[in-house]
C-alpha positions as CSV (number, residue, x, y, z in Angstrom):
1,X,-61.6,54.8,-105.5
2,X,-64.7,54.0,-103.9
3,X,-63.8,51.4,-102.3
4,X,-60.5,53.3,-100.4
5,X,-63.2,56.1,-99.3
6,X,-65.4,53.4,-97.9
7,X,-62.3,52.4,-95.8
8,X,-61.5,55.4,-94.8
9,X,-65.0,56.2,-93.5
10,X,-65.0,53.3,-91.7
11,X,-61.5,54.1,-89.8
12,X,-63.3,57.1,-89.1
13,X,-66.7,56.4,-87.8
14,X,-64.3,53.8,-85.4
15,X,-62.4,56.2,-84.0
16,X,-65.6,58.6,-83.4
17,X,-67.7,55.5,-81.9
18,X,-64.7,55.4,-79.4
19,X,-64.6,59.0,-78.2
20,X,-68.4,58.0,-76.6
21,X,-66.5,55.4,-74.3
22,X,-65.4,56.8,-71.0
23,X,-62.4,55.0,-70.5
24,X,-61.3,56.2,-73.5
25,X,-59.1,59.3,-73.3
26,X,-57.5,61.7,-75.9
27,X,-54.2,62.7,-75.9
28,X,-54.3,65.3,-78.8
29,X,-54.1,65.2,-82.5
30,X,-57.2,62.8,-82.3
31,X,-54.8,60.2,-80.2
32,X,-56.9,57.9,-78.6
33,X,-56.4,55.6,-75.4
34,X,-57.7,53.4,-72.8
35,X,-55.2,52.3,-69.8
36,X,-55.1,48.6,-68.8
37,X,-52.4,48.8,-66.2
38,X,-50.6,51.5,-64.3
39,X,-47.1,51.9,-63.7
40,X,-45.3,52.4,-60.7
41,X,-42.4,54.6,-62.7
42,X,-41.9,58.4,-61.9
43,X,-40.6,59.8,-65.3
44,X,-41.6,59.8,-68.6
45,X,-39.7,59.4,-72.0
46,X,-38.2,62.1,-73.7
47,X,-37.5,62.7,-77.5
48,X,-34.5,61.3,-77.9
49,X,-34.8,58.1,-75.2
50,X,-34.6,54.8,-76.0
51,X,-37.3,52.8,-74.2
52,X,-38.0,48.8,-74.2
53,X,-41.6,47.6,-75.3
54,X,-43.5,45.0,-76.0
55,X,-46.7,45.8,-78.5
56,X,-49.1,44.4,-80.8
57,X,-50.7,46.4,-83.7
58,X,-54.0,45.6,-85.4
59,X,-55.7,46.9,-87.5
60,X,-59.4,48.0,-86.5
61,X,-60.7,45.0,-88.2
62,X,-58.9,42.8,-85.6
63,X,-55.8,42.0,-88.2
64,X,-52.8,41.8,-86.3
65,X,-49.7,43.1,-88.4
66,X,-47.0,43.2,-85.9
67,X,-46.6,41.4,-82.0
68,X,-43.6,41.6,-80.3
69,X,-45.9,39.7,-77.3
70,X,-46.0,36.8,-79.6
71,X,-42.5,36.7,-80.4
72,X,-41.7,36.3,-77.0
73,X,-39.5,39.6,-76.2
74,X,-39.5,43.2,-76.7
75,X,-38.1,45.7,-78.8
76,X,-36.1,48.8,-78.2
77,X,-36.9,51.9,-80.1
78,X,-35.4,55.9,-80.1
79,X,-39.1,57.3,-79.4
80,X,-38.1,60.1,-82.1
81,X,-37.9,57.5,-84.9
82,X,-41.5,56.2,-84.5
83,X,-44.8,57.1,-86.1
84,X,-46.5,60.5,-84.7
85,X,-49.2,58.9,-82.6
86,X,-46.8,56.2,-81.6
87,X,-44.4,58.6,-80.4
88,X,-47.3,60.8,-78.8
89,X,-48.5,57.6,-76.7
90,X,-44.8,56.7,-75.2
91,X,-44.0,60.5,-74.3
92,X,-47.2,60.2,-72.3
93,X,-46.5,56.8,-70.5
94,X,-44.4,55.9,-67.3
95,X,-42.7,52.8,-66.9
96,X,-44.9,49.4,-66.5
97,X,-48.2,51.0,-68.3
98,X,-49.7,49.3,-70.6
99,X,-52.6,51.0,-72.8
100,X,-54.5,50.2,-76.0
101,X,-54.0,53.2,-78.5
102,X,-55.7,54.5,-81.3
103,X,-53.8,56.3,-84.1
104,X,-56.0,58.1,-86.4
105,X,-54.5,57.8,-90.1
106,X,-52.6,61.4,-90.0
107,X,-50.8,60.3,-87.2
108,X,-49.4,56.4,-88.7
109,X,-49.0,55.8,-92.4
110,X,-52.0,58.7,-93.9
111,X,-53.0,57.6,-97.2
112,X,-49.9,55.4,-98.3
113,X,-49.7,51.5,-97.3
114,X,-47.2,50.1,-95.3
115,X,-46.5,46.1,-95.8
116,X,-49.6,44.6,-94.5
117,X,-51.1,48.3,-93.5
118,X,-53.5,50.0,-96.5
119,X,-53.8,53.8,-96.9
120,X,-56.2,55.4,-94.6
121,X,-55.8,53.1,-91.7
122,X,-56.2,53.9,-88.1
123,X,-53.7,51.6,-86.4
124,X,-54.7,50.4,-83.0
125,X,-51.8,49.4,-80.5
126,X,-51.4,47.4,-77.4
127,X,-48.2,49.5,-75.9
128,X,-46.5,48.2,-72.4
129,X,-43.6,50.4,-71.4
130,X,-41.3,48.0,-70.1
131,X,-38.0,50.4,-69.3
132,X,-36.8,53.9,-70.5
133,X,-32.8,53.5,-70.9
C-alpha cells in the first residue's frame, strides 16, 4: 500500500510543480496544458465529432505507453468515447494545435490500471488536432 501512495504523491506533487510554470494553463478539473503550435482552424469539436489525431502518452516518468507519431499515422476517435481529460483537451482545441496535456488521475484511469498504465497515474499527452470530420 505504501508504495501505491508514494506514487500517487508523486503524480501529485508533478502536477502542482507544473501549475508554477507560466506556459502552463488549466482548463478545469485540474486539466493541465502548454501549447506548442497554433492552429489556423475556426471551430472546435463537439461531443459527438469524430476528429483525426496523432498523440503520444507518457507517463510522468517519461514511459511512453501509446504513439500514434511513431506508428506513422493517426487515429480517429468520437471525442465522447475518450477519457475525461482527454475529451476536455480536444473540445478545447482547433484544428492544427498541438499541446502537451496533463490529466490528473480523476480525469484518466483514477485508481485502476490500465495495460501498461498503474492506478493513480497522471497521464501526460502530446495531442495534435489534425481534422474534425
Amino acid at each position: 500500500m505504501k508504495g501505491k501512495n508514494e506514487y500517487r504523491f508523486r503524480n501529485e506533487q508533478f502536477l502542482a510543480e507544473l501549475r508554477n510554470d507560466a506556459s502552463v494553463k488549466e482548463l478545469g478539473k485540474g486539466v493541465l496544458y502548454r501549447v506548442l503550435a497554433e492552429g489556423s482552424g475556426s471551430t472546435l469539436p463537439k461531443i459527438n465529432s469524430v476528429v483525426t489525431v496523432h498523440y503520444k502518452g507518457s507517463l510522468v516518468d517519461g514511459r511512453v505507453f501509446d504513439n500514434s507519431f511513431d506508428r506513422g499515422y493517426p487515429e480517429a476517435f468520437r471525442v465522447g468515447e475518450l477519457i475525461e481529460g482527454f475529451r476536455m483537451a480536444l473540445l478545447s482545441m482547433h484544428e492544427g494545435d498541438k499541446w502537451v496535456v496533463y490529466i490528473p488521475q480523476e480525469l484518466g484511469y483514477g485508481k485502476r490500471a490500465s495495460g501498461p498504465i498503474p492506478g493513480f497515474s497522471t497521464l501526460v499527452f502530446e495531442i495534435e488536432l489534425i481534422k474534425i470530420m
